[in-house]
C-alpha positions in Angstrom: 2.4 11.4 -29.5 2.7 11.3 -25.9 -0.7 10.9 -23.9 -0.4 14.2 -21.5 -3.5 14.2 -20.7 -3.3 10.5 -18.7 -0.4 10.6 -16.9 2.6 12.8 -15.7 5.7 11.9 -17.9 8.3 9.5 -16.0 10.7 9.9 -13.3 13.4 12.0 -14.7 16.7 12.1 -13.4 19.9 15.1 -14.5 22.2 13.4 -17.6 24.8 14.5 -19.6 23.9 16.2 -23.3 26.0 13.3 -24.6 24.1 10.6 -23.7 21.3 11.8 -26.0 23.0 13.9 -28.8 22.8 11.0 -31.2 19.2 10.8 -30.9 17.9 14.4 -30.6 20.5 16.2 -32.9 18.9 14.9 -35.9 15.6 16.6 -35.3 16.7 20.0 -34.2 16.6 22.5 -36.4 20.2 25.1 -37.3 21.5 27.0 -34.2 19.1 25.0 -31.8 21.1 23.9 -28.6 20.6 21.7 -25.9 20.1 23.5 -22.4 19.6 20.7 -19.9 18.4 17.1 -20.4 16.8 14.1 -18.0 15.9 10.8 -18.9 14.8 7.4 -17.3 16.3 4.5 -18.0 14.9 4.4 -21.9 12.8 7.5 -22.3 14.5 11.2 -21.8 13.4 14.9 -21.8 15.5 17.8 -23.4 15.3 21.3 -23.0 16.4 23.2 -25.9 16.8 27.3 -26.1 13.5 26.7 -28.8 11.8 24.0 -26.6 11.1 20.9 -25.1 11.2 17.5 -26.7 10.0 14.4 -24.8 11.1 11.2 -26.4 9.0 7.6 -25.5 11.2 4.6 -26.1 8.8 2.1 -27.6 8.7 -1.8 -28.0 10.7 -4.6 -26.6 14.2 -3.7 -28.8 13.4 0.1 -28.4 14.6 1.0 -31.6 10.4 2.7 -32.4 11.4 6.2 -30.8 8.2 8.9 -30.1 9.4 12.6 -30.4 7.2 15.1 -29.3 8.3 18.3 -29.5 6.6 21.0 -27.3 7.6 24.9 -28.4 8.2 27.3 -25.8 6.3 29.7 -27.8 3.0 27.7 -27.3 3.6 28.0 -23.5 0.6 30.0 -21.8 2.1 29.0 -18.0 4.0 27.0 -16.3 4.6 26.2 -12.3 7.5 23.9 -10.2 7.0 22.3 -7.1 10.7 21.5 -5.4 11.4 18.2 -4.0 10.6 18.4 -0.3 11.7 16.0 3.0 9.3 13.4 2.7 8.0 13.9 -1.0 11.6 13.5 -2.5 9.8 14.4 -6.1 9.8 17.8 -7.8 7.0 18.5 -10.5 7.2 21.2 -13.9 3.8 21.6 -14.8 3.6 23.4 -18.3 0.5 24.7 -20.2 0.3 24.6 -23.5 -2.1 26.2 -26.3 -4.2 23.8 -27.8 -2.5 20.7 -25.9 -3.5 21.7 -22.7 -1.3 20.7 -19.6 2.1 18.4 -19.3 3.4 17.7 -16.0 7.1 16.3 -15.9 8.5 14.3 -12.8 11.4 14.5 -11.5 14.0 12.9 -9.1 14.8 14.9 -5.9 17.6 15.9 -6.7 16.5 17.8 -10.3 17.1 21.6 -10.1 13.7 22.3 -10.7 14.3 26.2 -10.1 16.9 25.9 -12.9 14.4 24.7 -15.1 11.9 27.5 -14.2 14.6 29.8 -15.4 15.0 28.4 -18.6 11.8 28.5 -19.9 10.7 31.6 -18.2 14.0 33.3 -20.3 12.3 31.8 -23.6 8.4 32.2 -22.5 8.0 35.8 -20.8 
């Protein structure tokens, strides 16, 4: 699993669902659709209408794949901070039961505000 507790998760930028299907679709469950995605140049990030699933590229081939999956009914919180005129960075900060806090990174250019309504649609 990914360390959350040591460091905020890459430096995501906006993709397209179809860069990632291949690799995601196989662990989502019936009905489960992607929402929005990110990734970095190996590792990505997608938001599903059930939750969040962070994947870690691993090794030199990057073939070892990490999935973490992170429910949206295990979120206690959650906060953005938008991408301002020097700090060109915007920050999702979600708090989980019994993992504690994740903090995602993104690009300037992320619609951070987007993402806030996502998961406040399948948390509140």
């Amino acid at each position: 699993m990914i360390d959350f507790e040591k460091q905020s998760v890459f430096k995501l930028a906006p993709c397209r669902p179809e860069e990632i299907a291949s690799q995601v679709t196989p662990i989502m469950i019936q009905g489960e659709r992607v929402v929005s995605c990110f990734k970095t140049v190996r590792d990505f990030v997608v938001f599903t209408d059930k939750r969040v699933i962070a994947v870690n590229v691993q090794g030199m081939t990057g073939r070892k794949k990490d999935f973490t999956s992170l429910p949206y009914s295990r979120v206690q919180a959650f906060s953005i901070e938008t991408a301002g005129t020097f700090d060109m960075d915007a920050e999702l900060d979600l708090w989980f039961s019994g993992l504690g806090q994740v903090r995602l990174e993104f690009r300037g250019h992320a619609d951070v505000k987007l993402l806030a309504q996502i998961i406040g649609t399948y948390v509140l």
